[in-house]
N, C-alpha and C positions, 0 to 999 in steps of 0.2 A: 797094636798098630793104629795110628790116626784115620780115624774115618774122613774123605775126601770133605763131608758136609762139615767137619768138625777145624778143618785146615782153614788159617787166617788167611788171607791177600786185602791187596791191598787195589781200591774200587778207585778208580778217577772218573774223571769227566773232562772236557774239552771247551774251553774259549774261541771262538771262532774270530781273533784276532785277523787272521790272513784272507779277507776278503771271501770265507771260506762258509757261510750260511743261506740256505733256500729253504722255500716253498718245494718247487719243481725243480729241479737239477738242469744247471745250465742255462736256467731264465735268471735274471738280477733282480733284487726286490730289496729297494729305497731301502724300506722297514727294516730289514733284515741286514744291510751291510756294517759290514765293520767299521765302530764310532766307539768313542767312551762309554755314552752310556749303554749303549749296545750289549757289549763284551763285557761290562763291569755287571748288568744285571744276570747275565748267564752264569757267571761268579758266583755270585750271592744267591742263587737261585740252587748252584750245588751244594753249597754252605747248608742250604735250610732243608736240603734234600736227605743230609747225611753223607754226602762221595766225601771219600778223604783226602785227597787231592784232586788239585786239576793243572789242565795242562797248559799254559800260555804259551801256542806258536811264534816261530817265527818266519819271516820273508821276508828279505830284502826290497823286493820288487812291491811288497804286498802289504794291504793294511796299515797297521798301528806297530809302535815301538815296542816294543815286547817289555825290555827292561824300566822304559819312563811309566807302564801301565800298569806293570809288579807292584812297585813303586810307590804309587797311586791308588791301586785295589787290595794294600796288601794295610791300608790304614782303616776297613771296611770291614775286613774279615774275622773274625774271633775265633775260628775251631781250625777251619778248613786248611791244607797244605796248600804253595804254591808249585807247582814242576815250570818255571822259566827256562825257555830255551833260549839258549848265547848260540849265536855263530863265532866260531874262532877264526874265523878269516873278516873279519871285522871289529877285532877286539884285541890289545894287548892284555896278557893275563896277568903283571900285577893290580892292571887296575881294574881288570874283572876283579880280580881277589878282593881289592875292596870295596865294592859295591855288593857285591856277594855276603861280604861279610855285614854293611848297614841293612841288607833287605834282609837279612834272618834275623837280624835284631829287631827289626820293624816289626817284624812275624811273629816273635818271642821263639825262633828258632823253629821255624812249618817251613824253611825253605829248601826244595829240590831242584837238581838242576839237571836242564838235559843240554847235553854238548850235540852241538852240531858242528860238522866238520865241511865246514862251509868254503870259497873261496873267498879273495879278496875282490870285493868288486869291481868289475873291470878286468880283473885278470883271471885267468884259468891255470891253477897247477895242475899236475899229472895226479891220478890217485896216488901213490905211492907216497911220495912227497908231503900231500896234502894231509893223509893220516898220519904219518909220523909230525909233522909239525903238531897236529891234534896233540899225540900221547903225550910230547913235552909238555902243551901247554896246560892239561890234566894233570901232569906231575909239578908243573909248578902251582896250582891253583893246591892241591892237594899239602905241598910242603906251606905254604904260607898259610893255609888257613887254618892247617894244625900248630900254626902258629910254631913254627923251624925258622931258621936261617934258610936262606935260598942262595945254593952254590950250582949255578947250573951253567952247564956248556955242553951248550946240544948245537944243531945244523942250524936251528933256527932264531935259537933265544940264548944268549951269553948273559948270564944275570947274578950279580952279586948283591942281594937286597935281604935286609931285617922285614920282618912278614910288618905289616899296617898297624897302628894299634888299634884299630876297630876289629876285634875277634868276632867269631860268631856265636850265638847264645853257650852254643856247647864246647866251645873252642876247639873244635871238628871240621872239618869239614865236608860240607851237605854232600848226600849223596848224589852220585852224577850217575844222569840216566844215557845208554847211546842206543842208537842202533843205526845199523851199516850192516851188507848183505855179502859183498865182495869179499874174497879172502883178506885181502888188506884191511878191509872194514873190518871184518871179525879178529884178527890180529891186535888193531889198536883196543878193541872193546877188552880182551881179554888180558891184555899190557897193564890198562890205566882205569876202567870205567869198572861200576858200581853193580847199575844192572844195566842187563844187556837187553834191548826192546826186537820186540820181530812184528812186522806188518803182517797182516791177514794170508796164512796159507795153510795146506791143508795138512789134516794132523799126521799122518805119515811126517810131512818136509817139516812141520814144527818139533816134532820126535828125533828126527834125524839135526835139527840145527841146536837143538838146545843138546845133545850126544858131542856132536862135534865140539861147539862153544866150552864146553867142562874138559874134553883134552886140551883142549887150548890154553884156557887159566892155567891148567894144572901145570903148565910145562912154563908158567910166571910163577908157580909156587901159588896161588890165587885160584879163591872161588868167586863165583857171581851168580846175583840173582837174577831172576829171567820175566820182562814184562811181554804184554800182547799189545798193541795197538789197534781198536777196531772201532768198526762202527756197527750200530745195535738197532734193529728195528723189532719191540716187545708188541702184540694185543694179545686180546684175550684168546682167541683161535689161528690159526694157522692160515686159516683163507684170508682174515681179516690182513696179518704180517704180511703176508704175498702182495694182497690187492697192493695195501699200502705204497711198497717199494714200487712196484706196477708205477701207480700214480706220480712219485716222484720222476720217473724216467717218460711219463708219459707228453711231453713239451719239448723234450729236449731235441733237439739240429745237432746230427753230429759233430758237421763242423766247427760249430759254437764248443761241443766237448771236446775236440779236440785242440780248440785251442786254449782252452782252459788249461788242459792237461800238460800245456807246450809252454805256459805262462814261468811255470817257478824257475828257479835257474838248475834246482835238483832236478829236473825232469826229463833226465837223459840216465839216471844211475842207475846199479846193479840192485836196485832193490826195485825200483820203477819199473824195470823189464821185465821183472816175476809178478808184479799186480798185470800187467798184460800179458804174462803165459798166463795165468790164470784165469780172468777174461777169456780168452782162447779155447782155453780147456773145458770151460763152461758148457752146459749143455743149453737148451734156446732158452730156457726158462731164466738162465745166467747163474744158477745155482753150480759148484766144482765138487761139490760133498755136500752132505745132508747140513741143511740150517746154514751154510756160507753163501752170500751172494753175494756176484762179484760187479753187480751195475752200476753199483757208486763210479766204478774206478772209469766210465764212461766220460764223464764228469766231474775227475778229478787227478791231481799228479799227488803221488804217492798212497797212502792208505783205500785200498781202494777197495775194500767187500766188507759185508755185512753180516752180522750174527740176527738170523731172522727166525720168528715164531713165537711159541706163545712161552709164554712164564716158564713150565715146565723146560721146554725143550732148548731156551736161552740156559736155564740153568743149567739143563745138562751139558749143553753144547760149554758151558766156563766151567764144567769138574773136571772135564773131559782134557783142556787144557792145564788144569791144577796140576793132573793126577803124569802130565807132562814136564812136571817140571814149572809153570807157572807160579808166580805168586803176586804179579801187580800186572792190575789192566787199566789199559787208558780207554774210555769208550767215547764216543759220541751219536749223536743224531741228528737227523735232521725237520725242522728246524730245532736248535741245540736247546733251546727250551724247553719246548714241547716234547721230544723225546726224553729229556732229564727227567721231565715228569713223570712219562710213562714208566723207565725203568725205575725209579725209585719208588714207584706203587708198587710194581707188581715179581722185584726181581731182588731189589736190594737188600729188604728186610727179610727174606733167605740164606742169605749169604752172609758166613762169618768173616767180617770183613776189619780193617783198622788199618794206620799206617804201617808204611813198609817200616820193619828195621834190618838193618845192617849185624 
């Protein structure tokens, strides 16, 4: 049997594209907002760190263009993965498909993608609706970039088209990353998508959601792999990890948090009302289980707690996860820098880590 320390995943890190970097949580800092060069050094700052991918947000409301920044940062990069997030309610998918297919070639083939099932802006579909328009548009990105014919008639996309001739390095297509919390959400994940991502919850409800997610595939004929999305605060003791997060929440106006929290257009969804059961469930400290703190999510719409403590107890707190069923985590911090640093001192070079495969 594989020993937990001896099991691969797959380590990201986080671009704070979406207006989404601090000092103190809730306070705005010039330095720190979302700009090219901004977001392009947090990049290269993972690159040299060793994370194997990272993640390039998106928001419509919010920030920089995810795909023109890809794009751009991905002429920069030599080792590192990209994870771009597309909204498909702003996007037709053949000509995702080929733009999809020039950025992995840009890449030499390091490009991931995470779907978001986003609306069209301006308008609000029903969930229902909104994730089935998703699965299609997964299943066309999927036939075209395996380079098929595309014969499709669905509710929302009637499409007779030869796939692009720009393929992608591997004439595959990249793996598409989702996550969605709602039955419907997990429905489409388990339909069309690659791996399946979960925000910050406690390891009973992640044991119980990656259970459920496997009868789900299965009943597509289909497995999936299983990502964490969190954010990470490492020092070298336990008091130091506390004070720290302490500090960040220590400036912040709730109101100010809350309407940060009200800003994205996702920040009404079934995945967002579990970061605030959570919160909830908190005891004063904000802690809902050992090493999870849920104060970020004061401060923030969706991801909203923290893997906090020292080297040791971070690592155990992501076996602990593995040994669930994990195998790719998106992490960040705050500031997205400074924290990269920290965890690649003192967490990374533990951890047998490398790209996801399929």
């Amino acid at each position: 049997m594989t020993r937990l320390q001896d099991q691969q995943c797959e380590i990201s890190w986080f671009s704070a594209l979406c207006d989404d970097d601090y000092e103190f949580l809730g306070v705005p800092d010039p330095y720190l907002a979302s700009s090219w060069e901004h977001c392009r050094n947090i990049v290269l700052r993972a690159e040299e760190a060793g994370f194997d991918n990272i993640l390039l947000p998106s928001g419509y409301q919010l920030g920089l263009d995810t795909t023109v920044f890809a794009a751009a940062v991905a002429t920069q990069v030599q080792r590192i993965r990209l994870l771009m997030a597309v909204r498909i309610g702003e996007d037709w998918p053949p000509q995702l498909a080929r733009r999809i297919a020039t950025l992995d070639r840009i890449l030499g083939g390091r490009l991931t993608v995470n779907i978001i099932s986003s609306d069209i802006p301006g308008e609000t579909l029903e969930g229902g609706p909104r994730y089935a328009r998703t699965v299609e548009a997964m299943k066309i990105l999927k036939t075209m970039l395996n380079g098929e014919h595309l014969s499709h008639r669905g509710e929302f996309y009637q499409l007779e088209l030869d796939p692009p001739r720009m393929t992608t390095t591997s004439g595959k297509c990249p793996p598409l990353y989702f996550g969605g919390l709602s039955p419907v959400a997990r429905e489409c994940a388990a339909e069309a998508a690659d791996v399946y991502l979960m925000w910050p919850d406690t390891m009973d409800k992640v044991r119980e959601t990656v259970g459920d997610m496997k009868v789900r595939a299965a009943k597509f004929g289909r497995t999936l792999k299983y990502g964490y999305r969190a954010h990470v605060i490492v020092r070298e003791t336990e008091d130091e990890a506390r004070a720290y997060a302490d500090r960040m929440l220590s400036k912040l106006d709730d109101e100010a948090g809350k309407a940060i929290r009200e800003k994205s257009l996702d920040a009404g969804n079934y995945g967002v009302q579990r970061q605030a059961e959570l919160r909830g469930a908190a005891g004063g400290d904000g802690f809902v289980e050992a090493n999870l703190w849920t104060g970020i999510g004061r401060a923030r719409s969706g991801c909203g707690a923290a893997i906090v403590g020292t080297p040791d107890q971070v690592l155990t707190k992501l076996r602990a996860y593995q040994a669930e069923g994990i195998e790719a985590f998106i992490l960040s911090g705050y500031p997205h820098v400074n924290e990269c640093d920290m965890f690649a001192r003192y967490v990374l070079p533990h951890i047998q880590h490398g790209p996801l495969t399929l």
